[in-house]
C-alpha positions as CSV (number, residue, x, y, z in Angstrom):
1,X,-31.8,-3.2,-17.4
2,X,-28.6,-1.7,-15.5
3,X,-28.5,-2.6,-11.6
4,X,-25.1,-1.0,-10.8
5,X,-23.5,2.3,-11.8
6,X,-20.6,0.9,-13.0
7,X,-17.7,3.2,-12.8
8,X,-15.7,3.4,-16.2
9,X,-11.7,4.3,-15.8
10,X,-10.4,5.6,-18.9
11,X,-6.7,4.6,-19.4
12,X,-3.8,7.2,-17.9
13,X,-1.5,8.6,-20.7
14,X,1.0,7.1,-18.6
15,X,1.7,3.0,-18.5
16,X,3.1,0.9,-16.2
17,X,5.2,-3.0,-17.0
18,X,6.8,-5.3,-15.5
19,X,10.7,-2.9,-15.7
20,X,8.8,-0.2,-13.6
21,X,9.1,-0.1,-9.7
22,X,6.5,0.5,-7.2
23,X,6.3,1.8,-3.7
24,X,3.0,1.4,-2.0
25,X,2.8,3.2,1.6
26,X,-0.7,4.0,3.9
27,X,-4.0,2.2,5.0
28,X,-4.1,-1.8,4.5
29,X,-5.7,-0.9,1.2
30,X,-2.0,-0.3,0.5
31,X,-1.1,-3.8,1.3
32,X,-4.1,-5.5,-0.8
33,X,-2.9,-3.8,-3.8
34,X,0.5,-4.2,-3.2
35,X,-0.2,-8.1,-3.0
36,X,-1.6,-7.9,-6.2
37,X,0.8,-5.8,-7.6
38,X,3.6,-8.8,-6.8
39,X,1.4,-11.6,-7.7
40,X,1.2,-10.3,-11.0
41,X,5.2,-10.0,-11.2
42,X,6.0,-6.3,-10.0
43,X,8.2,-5.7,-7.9
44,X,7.0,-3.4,-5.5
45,X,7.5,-2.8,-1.2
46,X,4.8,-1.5,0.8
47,X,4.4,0.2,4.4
48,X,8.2,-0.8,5.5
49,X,7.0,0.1,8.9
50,X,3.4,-1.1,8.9
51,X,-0.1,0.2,8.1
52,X,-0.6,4.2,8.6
53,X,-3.9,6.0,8.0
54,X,-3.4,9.6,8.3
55,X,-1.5,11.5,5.9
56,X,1.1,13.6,8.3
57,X,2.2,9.8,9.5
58,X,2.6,8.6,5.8
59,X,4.7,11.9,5.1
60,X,6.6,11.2,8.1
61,X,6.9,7.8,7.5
62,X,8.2,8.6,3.2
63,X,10.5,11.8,5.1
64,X,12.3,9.2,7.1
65,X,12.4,6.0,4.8
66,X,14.2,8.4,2.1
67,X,16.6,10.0,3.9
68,X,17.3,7.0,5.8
69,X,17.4,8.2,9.2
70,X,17.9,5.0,11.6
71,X,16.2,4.7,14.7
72,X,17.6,4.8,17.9
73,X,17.2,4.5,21.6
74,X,15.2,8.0,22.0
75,X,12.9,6.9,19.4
76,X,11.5,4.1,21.7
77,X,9.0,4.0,24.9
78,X,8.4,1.5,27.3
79,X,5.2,0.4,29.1
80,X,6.9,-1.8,31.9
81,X,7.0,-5.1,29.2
82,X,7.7,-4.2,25.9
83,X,9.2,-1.3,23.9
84,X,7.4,0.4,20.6
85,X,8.3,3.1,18.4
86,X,4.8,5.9,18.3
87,X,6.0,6.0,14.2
88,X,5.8,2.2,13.9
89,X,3.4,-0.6,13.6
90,X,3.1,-3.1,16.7
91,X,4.9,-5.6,14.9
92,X,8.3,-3.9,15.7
93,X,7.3,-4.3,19.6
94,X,10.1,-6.2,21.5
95,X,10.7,-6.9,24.8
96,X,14.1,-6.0,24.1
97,X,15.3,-2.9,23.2
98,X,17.9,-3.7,20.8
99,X,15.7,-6.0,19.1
100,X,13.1,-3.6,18.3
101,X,15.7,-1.3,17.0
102,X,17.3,-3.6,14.9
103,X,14.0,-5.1,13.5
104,X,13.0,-1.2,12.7
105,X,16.3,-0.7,11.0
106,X,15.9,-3.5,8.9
107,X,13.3,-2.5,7.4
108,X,14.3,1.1,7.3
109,X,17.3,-0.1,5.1
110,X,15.0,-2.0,2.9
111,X,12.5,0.3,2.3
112,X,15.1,2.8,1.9
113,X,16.6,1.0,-1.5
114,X,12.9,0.4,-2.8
115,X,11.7,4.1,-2.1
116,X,14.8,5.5,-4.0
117,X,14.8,2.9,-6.7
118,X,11.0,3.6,-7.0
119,X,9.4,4.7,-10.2
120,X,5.9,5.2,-8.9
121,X,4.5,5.7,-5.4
122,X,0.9,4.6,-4.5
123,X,-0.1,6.8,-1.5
124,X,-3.6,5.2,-0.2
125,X,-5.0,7.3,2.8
126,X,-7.7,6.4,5.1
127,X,-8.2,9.2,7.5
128,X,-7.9,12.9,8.2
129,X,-8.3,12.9,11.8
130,X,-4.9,12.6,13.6
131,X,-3.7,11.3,17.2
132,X,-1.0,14.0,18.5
133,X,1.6,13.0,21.3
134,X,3.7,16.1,22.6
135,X,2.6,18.1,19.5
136,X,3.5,15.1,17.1
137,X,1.2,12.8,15.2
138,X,1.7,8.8,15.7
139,X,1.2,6.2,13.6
140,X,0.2,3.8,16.0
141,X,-1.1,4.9,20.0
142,X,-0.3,1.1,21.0
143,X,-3.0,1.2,23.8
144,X,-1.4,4.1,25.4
145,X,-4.3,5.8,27.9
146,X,-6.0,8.3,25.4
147,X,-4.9,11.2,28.1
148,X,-1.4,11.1,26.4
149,X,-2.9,12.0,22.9
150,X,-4.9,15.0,21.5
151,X,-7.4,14.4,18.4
152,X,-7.6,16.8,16.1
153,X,-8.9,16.8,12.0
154,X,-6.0,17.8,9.8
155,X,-7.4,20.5,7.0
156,X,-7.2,20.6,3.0
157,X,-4.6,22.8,2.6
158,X,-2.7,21.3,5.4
159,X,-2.5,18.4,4.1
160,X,-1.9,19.3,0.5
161,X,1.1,21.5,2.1
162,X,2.6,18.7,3.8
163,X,2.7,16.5,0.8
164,X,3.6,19.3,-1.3
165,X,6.9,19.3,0.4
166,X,7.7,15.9,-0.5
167,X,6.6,16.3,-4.2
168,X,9.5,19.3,-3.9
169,X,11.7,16.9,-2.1
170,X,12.2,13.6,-1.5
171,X,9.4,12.3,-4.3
172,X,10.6,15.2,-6.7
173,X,11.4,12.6,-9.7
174,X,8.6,10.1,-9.1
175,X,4.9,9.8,-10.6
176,X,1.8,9.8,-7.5
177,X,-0.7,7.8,-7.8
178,X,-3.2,8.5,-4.8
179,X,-6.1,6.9,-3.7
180,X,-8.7,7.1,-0.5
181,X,-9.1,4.2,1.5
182,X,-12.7,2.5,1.1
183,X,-12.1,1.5,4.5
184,X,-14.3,3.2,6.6
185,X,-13.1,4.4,9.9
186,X,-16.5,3.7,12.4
187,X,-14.3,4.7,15.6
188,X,-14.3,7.9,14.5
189,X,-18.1,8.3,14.0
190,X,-20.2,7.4,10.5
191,X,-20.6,11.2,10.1
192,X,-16.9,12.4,11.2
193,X,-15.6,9.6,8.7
194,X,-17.3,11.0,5.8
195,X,-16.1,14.6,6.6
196,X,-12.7,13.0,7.2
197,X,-12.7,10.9,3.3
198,X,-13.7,14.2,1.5
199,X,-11.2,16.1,3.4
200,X,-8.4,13.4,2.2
201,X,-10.5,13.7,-1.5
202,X,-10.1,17.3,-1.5
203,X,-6.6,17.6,-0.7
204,X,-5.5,15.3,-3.4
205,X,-7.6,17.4,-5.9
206,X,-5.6,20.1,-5.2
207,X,-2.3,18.2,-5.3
208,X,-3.3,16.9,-8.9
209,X,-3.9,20.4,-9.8
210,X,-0.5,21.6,-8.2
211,X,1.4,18.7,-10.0
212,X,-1.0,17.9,-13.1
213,X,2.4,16.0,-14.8
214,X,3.0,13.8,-11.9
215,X,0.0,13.5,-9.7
216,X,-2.7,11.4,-10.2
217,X,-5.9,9.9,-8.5
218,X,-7.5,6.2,-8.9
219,X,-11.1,6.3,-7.6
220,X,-10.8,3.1,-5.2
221,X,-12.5,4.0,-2.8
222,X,-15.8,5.1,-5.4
223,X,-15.3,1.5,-7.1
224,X,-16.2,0.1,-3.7
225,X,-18.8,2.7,-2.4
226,X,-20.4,3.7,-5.4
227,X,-20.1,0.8,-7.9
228,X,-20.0,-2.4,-5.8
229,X,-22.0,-0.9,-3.1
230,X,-23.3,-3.7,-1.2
231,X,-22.5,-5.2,1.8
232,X,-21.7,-8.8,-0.2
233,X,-18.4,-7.1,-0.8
234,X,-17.2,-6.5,2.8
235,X,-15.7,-9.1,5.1
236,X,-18.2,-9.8,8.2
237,X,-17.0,-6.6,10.3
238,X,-18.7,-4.4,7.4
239,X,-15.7,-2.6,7.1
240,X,-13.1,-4.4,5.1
241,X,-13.2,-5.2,1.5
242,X,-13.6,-9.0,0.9
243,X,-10.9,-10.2,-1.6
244,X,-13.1,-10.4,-4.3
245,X,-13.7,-6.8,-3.6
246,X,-9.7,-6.0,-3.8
247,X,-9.7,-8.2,-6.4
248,X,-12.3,-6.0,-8.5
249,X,-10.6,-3.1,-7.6
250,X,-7.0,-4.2,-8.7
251,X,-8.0,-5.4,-12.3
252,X,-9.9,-1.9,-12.6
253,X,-6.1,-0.6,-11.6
254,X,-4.7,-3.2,-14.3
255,X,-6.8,-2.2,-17.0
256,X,-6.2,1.6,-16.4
257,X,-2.2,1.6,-16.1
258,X,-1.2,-1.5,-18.0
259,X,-1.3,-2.0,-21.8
260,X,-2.4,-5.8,-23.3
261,X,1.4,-6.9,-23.4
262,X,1.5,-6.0,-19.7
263,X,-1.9,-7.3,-18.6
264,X,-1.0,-10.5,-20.4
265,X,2.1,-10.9,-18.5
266,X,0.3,-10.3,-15.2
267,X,-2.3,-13.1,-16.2
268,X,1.0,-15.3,-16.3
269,X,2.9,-14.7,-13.5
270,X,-0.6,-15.3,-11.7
271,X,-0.4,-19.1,-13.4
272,X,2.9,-19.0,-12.5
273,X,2.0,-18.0,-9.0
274,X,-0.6,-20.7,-8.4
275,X,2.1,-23.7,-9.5
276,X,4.8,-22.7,-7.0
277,X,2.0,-22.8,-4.3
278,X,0.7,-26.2,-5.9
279,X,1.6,-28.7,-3.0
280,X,3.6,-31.9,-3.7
281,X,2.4,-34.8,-2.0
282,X,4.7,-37.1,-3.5
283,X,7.9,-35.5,-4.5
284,X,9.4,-38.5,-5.6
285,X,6.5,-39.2,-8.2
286,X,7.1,-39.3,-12.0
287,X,4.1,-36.8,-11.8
288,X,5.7,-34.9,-9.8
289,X,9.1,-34.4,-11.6
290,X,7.1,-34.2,-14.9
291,X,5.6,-31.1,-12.9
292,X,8.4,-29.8,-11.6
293,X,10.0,-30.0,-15.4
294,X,7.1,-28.2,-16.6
295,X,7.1,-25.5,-14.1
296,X,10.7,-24.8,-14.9
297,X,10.6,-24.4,-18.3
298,X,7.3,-21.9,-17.7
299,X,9.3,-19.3,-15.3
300,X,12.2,-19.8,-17.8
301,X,9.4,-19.0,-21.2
302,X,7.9,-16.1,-18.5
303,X,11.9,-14.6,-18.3
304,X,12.0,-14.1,-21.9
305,X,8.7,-12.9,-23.2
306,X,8.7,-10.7,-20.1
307,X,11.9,-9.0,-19.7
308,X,11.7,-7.7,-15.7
309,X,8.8,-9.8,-14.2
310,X,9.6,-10.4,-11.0
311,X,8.4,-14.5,-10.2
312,X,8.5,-16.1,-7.0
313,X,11.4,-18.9,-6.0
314,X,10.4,-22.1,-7.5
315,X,12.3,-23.9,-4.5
């Protein structure tokens, strides 16, 4: 007897191991996956300038972290105590100016290298309604008094448009690899978040269609709504996926974009993963340096079967 609809993901033509590079950018789905992505030995940089849901901020966000355009005084506000950016997260707030420029430039520069160097972008997008200040959509509203922002629900071909011109520019030579957000958005109304994920679905359609060769879609959000489907996989706000949720998800991800040399090499950095968080409580021990001996000669084994993997410091 079957109690699930189990969804079944047929491997892409196209493969991913431990040599390619991945840039993931959008919702906090982005960062879940992205974690998973370097615990398994990728290397891979996600949302440089913290989690976005809508897709003109993600296209803004890509536009900007490509062509490297740094941030200046003009690009900040002020509320009377600190001074954010509307196209960054909260994290870059400062009650310094120069400080929350330099901490935005920072990670401009970084996520600059990784965007270019980039193989692969993973674009996960959680909503289609947009917040607009002075005719401009914002990442982030920062508590700003909702008379300063207009709400509006961006359309299919809108959105496929303003993606489309960064699959002609700035993402011309890299493979897409799309998904929806499972997250759903209850601020925005059960009924108006439903409209809002098929607009998102839609729009990608039509972007797979427009670049069949480098576009693609992974169904995360139906792997949570349609095949988990229960609440046992959602953190107690009934929002969130719980990590054994993102966890489900990311080997379904695994098993569709990596081949058994790959996934075996993930497996291992994983082991590798849990020993450099082991904690020493005597590090003077014969155990211990037996350990530590142990762990070296594993990253150095992990090095030379897998030509690439990206391991964490050992130090």
């Amino acid at each position: 007897m079957k109690l699930r609809t189990e969804l079944e993901i047929a491997p892409y033509e196209w493969q991913i191991d431990h040599s390619t590079k991945i840039f993931s950018v959008g919702s906090c789905f982005a960062d879940n996956v992205a974690t998973r992505l370097a615990g398994g030995g990728f290397r891979v940089e996600a949302n440089p300038f913290g989690v976005m849901f809508n897709p003109a901020s993600v296209a803004d966000t890509i536009e900007r972290v490509a062509g490297g355009k740094h941030f200046s005084e003009s690009d900040f506000c002020s509320d009377g105590s600190r001074y954010f950016c509307y196209s960054l997260h909260g994290s870059f707030s400062s009650s310094s100016l120069p400080d929350a420029i330099s901490k935005a430039n920072r990670a401009l520069d970084e996520g600059h290298d990784s965007l270019l160097a980039a193989d692969i972008v993973i674009i996960t997008l959680g909503t289609a309604w947009i917040y607009e200040r002075e005719g401009r959509a914002v990442a982030n509203c920062h508590k700003q008094p909702a008379s300063q922002f207009t709400r509006r629900k961006m359309g299919v071909e809108e959105i496929a448009e303003r993606i489309s011109l960064l699959m002609d520019g700035v993402l011309r030579d890299k493979r897409i690899v799309f998904t929806v957000s499972p997250i759903r958005h209850l601020k925005d109304g059960l009924a108006e978040n439903s409209l809002s994920k098929a607009t998102l679905r839609v729009a990608i359609e039509l972007l797979c269609e427009r670049y069949p060769d480098r576009c693609h879609y992974f169904p995360a959000y139906e792997l949570l709504v349609d095949d988990l489907r229960d609440y046992r996989f959602y953190t107690e706000d009934m929002l969130h996926p719980s990590s054994q949720a993102v966890d489900y998800v990311w080997r379904k991800f695994a098993a569709a974009t990596m081949d058994d040399y790959t996934l075996e090499g993930v497996e291992a950095a994983e082991r590798y993963g849990r020993m450099v968080a082991h904690r020493i409580v005597d590090p003077n021990s014969p155990a211990t340096a037996q350990f530590l001996e142990n762990r070296y000669r594993e990253r150095e084994k992990l090095l030379l079967r897998w030509p690439g993997i990206s391991l964490p410091s050992d130090e």
